[in-house]
Backbone as numpy.savetxt, mean C-alpha at the origin, in Angstrom:
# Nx Ny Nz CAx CAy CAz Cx Cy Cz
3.36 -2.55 24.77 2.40 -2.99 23.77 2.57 -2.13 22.51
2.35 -2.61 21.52 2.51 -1.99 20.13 1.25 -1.80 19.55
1.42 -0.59 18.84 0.13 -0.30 17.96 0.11 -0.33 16.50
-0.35 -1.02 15.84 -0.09 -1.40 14.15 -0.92 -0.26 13.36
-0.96 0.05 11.96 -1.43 0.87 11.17 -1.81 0.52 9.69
-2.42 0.30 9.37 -2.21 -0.17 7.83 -2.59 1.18 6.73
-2.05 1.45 5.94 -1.68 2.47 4.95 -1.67 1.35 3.55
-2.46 1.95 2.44 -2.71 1.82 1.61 -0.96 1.94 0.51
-0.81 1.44 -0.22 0.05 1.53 -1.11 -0.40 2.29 -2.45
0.33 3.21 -3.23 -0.03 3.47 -4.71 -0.51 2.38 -5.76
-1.88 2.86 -6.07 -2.03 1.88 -7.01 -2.01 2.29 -8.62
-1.96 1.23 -9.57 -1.50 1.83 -10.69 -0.75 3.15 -11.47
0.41 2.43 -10.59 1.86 2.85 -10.75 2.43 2.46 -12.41
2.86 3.92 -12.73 3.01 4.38 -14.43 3.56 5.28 -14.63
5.24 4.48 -14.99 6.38 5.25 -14.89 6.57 5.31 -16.35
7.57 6.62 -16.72 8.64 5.98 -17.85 8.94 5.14 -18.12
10.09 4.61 -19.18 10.46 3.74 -19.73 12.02 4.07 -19.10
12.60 3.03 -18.52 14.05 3.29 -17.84 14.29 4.11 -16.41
12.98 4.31 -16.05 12.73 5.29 -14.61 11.51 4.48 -13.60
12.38 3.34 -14.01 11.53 2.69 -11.90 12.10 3.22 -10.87
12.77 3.52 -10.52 13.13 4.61 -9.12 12.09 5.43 -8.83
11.28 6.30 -9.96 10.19 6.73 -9.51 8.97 6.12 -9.02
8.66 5.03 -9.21 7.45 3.86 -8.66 7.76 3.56 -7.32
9.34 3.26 -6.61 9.78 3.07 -5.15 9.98 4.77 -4.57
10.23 5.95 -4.98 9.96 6.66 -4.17 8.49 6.85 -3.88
7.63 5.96 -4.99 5.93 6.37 -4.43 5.89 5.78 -2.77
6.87 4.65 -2.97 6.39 3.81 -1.58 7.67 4.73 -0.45
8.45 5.22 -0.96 9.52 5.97 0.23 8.62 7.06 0.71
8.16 7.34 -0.18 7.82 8.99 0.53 6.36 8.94 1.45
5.55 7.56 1.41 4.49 7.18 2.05 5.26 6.44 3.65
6.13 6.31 3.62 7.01 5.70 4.34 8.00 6.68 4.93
8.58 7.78 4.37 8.79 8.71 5.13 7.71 9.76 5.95
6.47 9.87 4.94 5.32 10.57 5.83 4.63 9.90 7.03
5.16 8.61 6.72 4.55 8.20 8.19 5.45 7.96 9.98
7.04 7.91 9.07 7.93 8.01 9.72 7.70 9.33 10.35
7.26 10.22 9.59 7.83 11.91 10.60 6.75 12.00 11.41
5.77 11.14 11.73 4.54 11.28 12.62 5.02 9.78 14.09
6.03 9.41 13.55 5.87 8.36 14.99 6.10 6.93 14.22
5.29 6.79 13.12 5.34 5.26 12.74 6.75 4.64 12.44
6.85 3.62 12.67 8.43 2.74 11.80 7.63 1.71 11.19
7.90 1.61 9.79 7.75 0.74 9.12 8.26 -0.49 9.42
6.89 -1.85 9.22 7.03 -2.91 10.12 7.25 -3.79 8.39
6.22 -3.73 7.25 6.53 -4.42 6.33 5.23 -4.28 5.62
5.31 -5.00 4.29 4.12 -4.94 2.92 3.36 -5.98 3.15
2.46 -6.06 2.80 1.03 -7.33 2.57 0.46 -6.94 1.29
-0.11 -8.25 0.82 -0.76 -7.99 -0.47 -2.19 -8.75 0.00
-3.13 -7.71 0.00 -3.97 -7.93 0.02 -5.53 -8.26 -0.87
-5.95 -9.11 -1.72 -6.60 -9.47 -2.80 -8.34 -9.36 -2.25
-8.84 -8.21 -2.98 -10.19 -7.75 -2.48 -10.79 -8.56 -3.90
-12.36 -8.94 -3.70 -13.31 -9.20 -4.75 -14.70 -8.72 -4.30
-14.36 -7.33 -5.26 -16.14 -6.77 -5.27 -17.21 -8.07 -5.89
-18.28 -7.51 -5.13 -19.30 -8.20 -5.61 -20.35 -7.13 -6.98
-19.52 -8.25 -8.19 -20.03 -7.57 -9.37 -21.76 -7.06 -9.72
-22.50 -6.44 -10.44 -23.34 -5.98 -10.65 -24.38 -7.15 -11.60
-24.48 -7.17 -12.23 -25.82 -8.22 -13.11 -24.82 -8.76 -14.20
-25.14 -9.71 -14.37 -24.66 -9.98 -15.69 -22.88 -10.03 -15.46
-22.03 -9.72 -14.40 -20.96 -9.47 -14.48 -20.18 -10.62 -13.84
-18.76 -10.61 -14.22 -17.99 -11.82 -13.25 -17.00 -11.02 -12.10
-17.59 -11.88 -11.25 -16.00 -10.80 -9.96 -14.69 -10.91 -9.97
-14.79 -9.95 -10.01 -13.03 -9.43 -10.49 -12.07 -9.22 -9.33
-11.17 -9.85 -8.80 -10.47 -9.85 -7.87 -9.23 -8.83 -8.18
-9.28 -7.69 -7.16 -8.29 -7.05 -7.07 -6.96 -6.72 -6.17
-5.83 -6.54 -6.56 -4.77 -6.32 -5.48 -4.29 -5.32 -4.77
-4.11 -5.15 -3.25 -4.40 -3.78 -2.86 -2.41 -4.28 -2.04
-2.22 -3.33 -2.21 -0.86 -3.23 -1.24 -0.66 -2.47 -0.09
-0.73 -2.93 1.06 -0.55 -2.22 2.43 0.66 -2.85 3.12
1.02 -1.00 3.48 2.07 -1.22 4.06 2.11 -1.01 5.36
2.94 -1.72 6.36 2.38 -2.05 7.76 3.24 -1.17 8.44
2.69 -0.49 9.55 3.36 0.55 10.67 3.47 0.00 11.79
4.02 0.59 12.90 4.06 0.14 14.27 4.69 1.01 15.05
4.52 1.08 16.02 4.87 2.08 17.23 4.47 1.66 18.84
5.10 2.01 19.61 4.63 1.46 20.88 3.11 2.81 21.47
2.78 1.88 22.17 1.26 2.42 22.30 1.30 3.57 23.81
């Protein structure tokens, strides 16, 4: 039997100009920290949350990125 994990992705990711390599080591190195504990990375989901706004406001739907683990149990 397998055991899944979900881990949050970096959000508002804000690189240089000509340096995206640094935006994918945000996701390597969340992916190696989970590797050195047991996990193997299974894959990404995009997940779209909508708070429930305050008075007067419109709900704003936001995008959350999780990345999926797995390991046998």
């Amino acid at each position: 039997m397998k055991q899944y994990k979900a881990v949050p992705g970096p959000m508002d990711i804000s690189v240089s100009k000509g340096n995206t390599q640094a935006a994918f080591d945000l996701f390597a190195n969340i992916i190696n920290r989970e590797a050195a504990q047991g996990w193997e990375y299974h894959s990404m989901e995009v997940v779209t949350v909508t708070e429930k706004p305050g008075c007067f406001q419109q709900p704003t739907p936001v995008n959350y990125y999780m990345l999926i683990f797995c390991r046998e149990a």
